[in-house]
Structures are given as C-alpha cells and as structure tokens.
BAFIDO-261435 format. One line per 3 residues: number of its first residue (from 0); their letters; for each residue x, y, z of C-alpha. Coordinates in steps of 0.5 Angstrom, whole numbers, plus 2048, in hexadecimal, padded with zeros to 3 digits. Example, Ala and Ser with C-alpha at 12.3 -4.5 7.8 and 13.67 -1.06 7.14 Angstrom:
<recs>
0 = as = 819 7F7 810  81B 7FE 80E
</recs>
This chain:
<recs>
0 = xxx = 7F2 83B 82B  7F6 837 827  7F8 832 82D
3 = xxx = 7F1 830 82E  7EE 829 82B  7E8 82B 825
6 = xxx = 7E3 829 82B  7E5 82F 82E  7E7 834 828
9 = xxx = 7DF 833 827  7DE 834 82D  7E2 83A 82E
12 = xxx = 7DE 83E 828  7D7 83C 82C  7DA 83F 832
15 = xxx = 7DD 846 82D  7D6 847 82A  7D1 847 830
18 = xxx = 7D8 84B 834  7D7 850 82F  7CF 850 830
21 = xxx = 7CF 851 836  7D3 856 836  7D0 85A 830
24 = xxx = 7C9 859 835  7CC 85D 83B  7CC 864 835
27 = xxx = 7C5 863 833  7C2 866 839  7C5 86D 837
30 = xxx = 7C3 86C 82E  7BA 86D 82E  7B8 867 82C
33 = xxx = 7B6 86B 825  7BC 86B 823  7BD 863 824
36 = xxx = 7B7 860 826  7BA 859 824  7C0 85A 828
39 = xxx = 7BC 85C 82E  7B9 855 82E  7C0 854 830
42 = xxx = 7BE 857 838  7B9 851 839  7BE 84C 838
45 = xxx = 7C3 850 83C  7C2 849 842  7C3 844 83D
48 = xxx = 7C9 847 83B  7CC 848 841  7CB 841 844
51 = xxx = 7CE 83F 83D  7D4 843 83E  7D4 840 845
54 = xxx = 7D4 839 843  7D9 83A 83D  7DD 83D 844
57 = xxx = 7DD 837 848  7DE 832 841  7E6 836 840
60 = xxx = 7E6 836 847  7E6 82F 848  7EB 82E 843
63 = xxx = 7EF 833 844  7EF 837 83E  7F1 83E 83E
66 = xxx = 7EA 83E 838  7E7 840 840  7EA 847 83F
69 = xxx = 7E3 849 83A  7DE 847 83E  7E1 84A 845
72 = xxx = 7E3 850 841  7DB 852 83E  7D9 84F 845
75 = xxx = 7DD 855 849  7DC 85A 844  7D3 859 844
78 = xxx = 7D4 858 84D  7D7 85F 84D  7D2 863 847
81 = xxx = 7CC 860 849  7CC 85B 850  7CC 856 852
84 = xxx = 7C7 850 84E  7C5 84C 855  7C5 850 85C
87 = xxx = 7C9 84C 862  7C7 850 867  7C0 855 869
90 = xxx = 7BF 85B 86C  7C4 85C 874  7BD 860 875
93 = xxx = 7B8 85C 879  7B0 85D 877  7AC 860 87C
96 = xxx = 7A3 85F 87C  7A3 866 87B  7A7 867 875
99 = xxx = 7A3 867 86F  7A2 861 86B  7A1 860 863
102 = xxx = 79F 85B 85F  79F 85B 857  79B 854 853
105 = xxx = 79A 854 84D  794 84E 84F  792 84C 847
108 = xxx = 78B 84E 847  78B 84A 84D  78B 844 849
111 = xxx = 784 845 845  786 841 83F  788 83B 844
114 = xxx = 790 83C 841  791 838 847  78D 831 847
117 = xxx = 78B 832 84E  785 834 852  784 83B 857
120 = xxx = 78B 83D 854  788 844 856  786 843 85D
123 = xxx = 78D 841 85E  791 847 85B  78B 84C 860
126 = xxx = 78D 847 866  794 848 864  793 850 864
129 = xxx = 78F 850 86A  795 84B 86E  79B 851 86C
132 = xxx = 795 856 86E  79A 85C 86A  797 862 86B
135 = xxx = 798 865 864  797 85F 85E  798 861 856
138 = xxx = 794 85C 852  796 85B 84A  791 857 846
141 = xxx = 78C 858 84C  785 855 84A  77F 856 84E
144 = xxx = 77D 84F 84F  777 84D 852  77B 848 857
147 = xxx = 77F 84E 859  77F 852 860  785 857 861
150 = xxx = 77F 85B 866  785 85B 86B  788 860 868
153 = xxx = 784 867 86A  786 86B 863  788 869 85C
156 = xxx = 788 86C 855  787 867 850  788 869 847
159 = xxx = 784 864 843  783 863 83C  781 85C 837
162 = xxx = 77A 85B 834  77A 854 836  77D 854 83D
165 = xxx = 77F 85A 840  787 85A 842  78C 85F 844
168 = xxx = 790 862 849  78E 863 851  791 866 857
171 = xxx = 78F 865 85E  78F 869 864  78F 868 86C
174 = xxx = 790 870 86C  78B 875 869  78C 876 860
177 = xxx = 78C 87D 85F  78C 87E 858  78E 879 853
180 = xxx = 78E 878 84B  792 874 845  797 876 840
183 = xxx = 794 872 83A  798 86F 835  796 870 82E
186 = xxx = 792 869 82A  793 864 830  78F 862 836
189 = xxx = 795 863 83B  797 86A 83E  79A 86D 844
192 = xxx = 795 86E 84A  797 872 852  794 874 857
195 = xxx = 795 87A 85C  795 877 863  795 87A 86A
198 = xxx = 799 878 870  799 87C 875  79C 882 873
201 = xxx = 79E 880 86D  79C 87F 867  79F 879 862
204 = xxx = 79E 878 85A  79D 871 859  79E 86F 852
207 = xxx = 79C 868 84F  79F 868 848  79D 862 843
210 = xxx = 7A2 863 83D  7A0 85F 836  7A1 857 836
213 = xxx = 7A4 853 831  79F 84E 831  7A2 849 82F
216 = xxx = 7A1 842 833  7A7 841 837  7A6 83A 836
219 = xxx = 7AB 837 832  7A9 832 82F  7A4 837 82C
222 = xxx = 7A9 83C 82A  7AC 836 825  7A5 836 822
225 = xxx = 7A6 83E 820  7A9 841 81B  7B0 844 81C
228 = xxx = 7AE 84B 818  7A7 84C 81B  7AB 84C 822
231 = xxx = 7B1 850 820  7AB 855 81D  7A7 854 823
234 = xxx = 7AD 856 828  7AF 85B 823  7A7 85F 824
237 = xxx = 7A7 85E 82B  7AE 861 82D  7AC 867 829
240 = xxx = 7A5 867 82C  7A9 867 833  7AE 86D 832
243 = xxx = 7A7 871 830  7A3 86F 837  7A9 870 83A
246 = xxx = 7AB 877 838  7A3 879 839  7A4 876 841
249 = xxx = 7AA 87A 842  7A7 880 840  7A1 87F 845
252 = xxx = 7A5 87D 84A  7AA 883 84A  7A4 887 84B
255 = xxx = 7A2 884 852  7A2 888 857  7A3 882 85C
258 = xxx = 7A8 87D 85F  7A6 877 85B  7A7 86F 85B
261 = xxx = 7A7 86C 853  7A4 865 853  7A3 861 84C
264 = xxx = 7A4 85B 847  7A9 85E 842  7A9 858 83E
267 = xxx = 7AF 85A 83D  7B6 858 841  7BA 85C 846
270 = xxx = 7BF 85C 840  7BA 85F 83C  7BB 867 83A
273 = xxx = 7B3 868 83C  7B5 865 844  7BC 86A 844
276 = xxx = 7B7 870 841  7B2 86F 846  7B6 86C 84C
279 = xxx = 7BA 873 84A  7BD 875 851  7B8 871 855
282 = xxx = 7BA 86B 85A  7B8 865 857  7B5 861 85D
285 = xxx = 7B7 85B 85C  7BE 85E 85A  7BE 860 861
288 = xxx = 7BB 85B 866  7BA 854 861  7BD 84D 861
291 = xxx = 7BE 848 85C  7BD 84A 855  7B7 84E 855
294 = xxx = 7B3 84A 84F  7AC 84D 84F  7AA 849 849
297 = xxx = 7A8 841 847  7AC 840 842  7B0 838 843
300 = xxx = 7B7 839 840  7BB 83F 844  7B7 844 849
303 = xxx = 7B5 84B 846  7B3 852 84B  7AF 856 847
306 = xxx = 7AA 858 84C  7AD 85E 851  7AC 862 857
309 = xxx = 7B0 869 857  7B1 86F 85C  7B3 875 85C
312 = xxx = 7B9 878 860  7B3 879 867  7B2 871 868
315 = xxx = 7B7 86D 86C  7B6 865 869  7B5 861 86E
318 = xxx = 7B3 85B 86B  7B1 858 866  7AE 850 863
321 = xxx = 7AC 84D 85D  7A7 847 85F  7A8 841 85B
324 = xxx = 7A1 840 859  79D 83D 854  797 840 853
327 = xxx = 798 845 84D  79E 844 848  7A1 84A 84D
330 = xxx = 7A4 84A 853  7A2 84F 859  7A6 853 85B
333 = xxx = 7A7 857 862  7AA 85E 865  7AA 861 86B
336 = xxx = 7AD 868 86C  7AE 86C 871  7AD 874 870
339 = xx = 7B2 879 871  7B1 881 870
</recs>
C-alpha cells in the first residue's frame, strides 16, 4: 500500500471497509437477528456490497494492482458459502403444460390508494394472472377490490383483516382446497396462510408467508428526509418481529403431513437468517431453474430478491421467471414442478 499515490490509499481503505462488510454479512444469517438485529440490516444490502466490491475488483484490475486481491478473495469466499449473486444459466429440464405451475405476487392492494398514478392498474395485474394462467396463485397484500375477477380459479382461501380496507393473504386453486387456516403472527396484520390441495393422488400444502415489512418507503429521496435513529429502531423491531414469526411458522410447518411448496414476501434477502431458516432444506426455485439476478423488488439502485418459492425434495424445478412488470412495487414470480414420488 505504501506504493500507492494518496488517491488510491483512499481508495483502498473504502474497498477494506465495505470488503470487510460483506464479509461479516455472509455469517449473519447463522446469529438470530435478536442478538444483532442492527448487524442484520446488513443482509439487505448484501447486492449493493457486492456489486460494490465487484466495481473496486475492475478498478485494480485496470490498474494492475495487486490491491484486486481483497475483493476477489471475499468475492470467492461468498460464491462458495452462499451462491452465486446472479444465475447465468436455468434449468437443462424442459417445462411440460402438465407441470404444475406457481405463481406468488405481492399486488399492493391492487393499487387502491393509486400509489401508481394511472388508471385500471388493477384489471391489468388480473389480465396478467389470467395470461400465465398458473394453477396455483398466492397473493400478499391481497384486497378484495370491486374491480377484481380472479373467478377463473375454481377455489381459493383468502385471510382478511383492517377495519377501513380489508387486506391480507390468498391462495388460489385450480385443484380442490381440502383444508386450510393461518399461523397468526402476534400484533400485526401479516401472517402466514396454506392451503391443502389436491392433485390426483396427492395432496400438497401450499403455503403463503407474509413476514413483517420495514415499512419504510424505498424511495431515496425520502429515506434522506427520515431520521437515522427512527430507522435503525424500526430495523431493529422488525428483524426481531421476523425471527418471532419465523419460528411460529416452522412450528407449523413441522406438523404438515404433506408435501409442501412455500410461497412468500419475506421482506427480507436470500442473505437473511428468516430466508436460510425457512429455506432450511428446501429447493429454492429460482436457485434451481432462474436467470438474471432474480430482483423481486422496485427499488432503483441495485436489485433485491425478497419474494421466493421453495420446494422440498418430491418437486423437480423445471422453470422459473420473474416478470419485469410495473403494476405493484413487486415483481410476480412464476415456478413449475414436475412431481416426483
């Protein structure tokens, strides 16, 4: 380092400090965020410190520097304890019309408060549904809106709360619902919902899991207007209430008698300790069969997956597709399995 003009010696101690960042991040996922809840915020910014990291890699490269080595070295470490940030390639497995298809949305009340400035939001998000035609679909922040006909599907169970506008969770079927019921997280309006479906001979749980949000607005203009220690407090609380609903739906899940597919907003990244938790043992879908980077969430400056499908063991991942469209502040994404004894 001593070599290096004053420019770069600057530069250097950035690339150290977000190098080490991302290197503390890759061990979060294994502490409950009880015991560092403000270190976990660290898991959703894991894309940007990586892309960083990567940048800082290119810029000694050019210059032939041997500083390169830092990055490189956390890069590699992160490639083989968690995976690969971007997926180059899909599934070898082709999709076949008899394979069951998922699809999991989080459609923001369908637009009611008109957070998108633009008219029949609503019949658009429905037409889009209705054009992928899955056979199973799980909804977060589903609202009964007048404008809404998702009659196309022959069953459904839906999990409402709010006084003003009925919110909540759904799941809707192609197949028939057997039973069905909620893990209700304590002092909030999200929760956990499934559905027992069957199909054939079997029968699946379906689960749709709507961890706590942030809610803080991702625009970035008005996270400046916010004050730094409401935001670490509101992280904090959140984190927490995630490891709390967490562990009541893996309670709930170790009871299911069935093969089961796990759908859901985590509000949290694939770098997080609720998505190894609940990922467990699980195929994560887009893992298995996706392209691309895999962003499930609008946020402007680097992408971010925190909405997933997850399979266990019986379901071959035959394909899987995010779709880049801009009628919620979520993406919808879309599986098919093929259904192994």
């Amino acid at each position: 380092m001593k070599n290096l003009k004053l420019f770069d010696k600057i530069i250097y101690m950035v690339n150290a400090l977000v190098a080490t960042m991302l290197l503390l991040s890759y061990v979060l996922p294994y502490f409950p965020p009880k015991t560092f809840a403000l270190l976990s915020v660290l898991s959703l910014g894991v894309p940007f410190l990586i892309l960083t990291n990567v940048l800082f890699f290119i810029y000694w490269l050019i210059k032939l520097k041997k500083q390169l080595i830092l990055s490189l070295l956390v890069l590699t470490i992160g490639y083989f304890t968690l995976g690969s940030f971007y997926k180059f390639s899909s599934s070898d497995v082709e999709p076949e019309t008899s394979d069951l298809s998922v699809m999991n949305y989080n459609v923001r009340l369908f637009n009611l408060y008109e957070w998108i400035p633009e008219k029949g939001i609503e019949t658009k998000m429905v037409d889009f549904i209705k054009t992928k035609a899955p056979d199973i679909l799980s909804l977060q922040e589903y609202h009964p809106h007048k404008n809404i006909d998702l009659s196309f599907f022959k069953y459904k169970f839906e999990k409402l709360s709010g006084t003003k506008a009925k919110y909540g969770q759904a799941i809707f079927s192609q197949y028939p619902i057997i039973n069905s019921g909620s893990v209700e997280f304590p002092n909030t309006s999200n929760n956990a919902i499934f559905a027992d479906i069957v199909i054939e001979k079997d029968t699946l749980r379906i689960y749709n899991v709507h961890l706590q949000s942030l809610k803080i607005d991702a625009n970035v203009e008005k996270l400046k207007q916010e004050d730094s220690d409401w935001i670490l407090k509101r992280v904090e609380q959140t984190f927490k209430m995630q490891q709390v609903q967490t562990e009541m739906f893996l309670k709930h899940k170790a009871d299911s008698p069935y093969k089961m597919i796990i759908c859901g907003d985590f509000n949290n990244s694939a770098y997080s300790y609720v998505y190894k938790e609940i990922k467990g043992e699980l195929k994560d879908a887009f893992k298995m069969a996706g392209n691309g980077f895999g962003r499930t969430y609008d946020f402007k400056f680097f992408p971010i997956r925190i909405d997933f499908i997850f399979a266990e063991k019986h379901f071959e991942v035959t394909d899987f597709k995010t779709f880049d469209n801009k009628f919620s502040d979520h993406y919808p994404i879309l599986a098919t399995f093929k259904l192994h004894p």
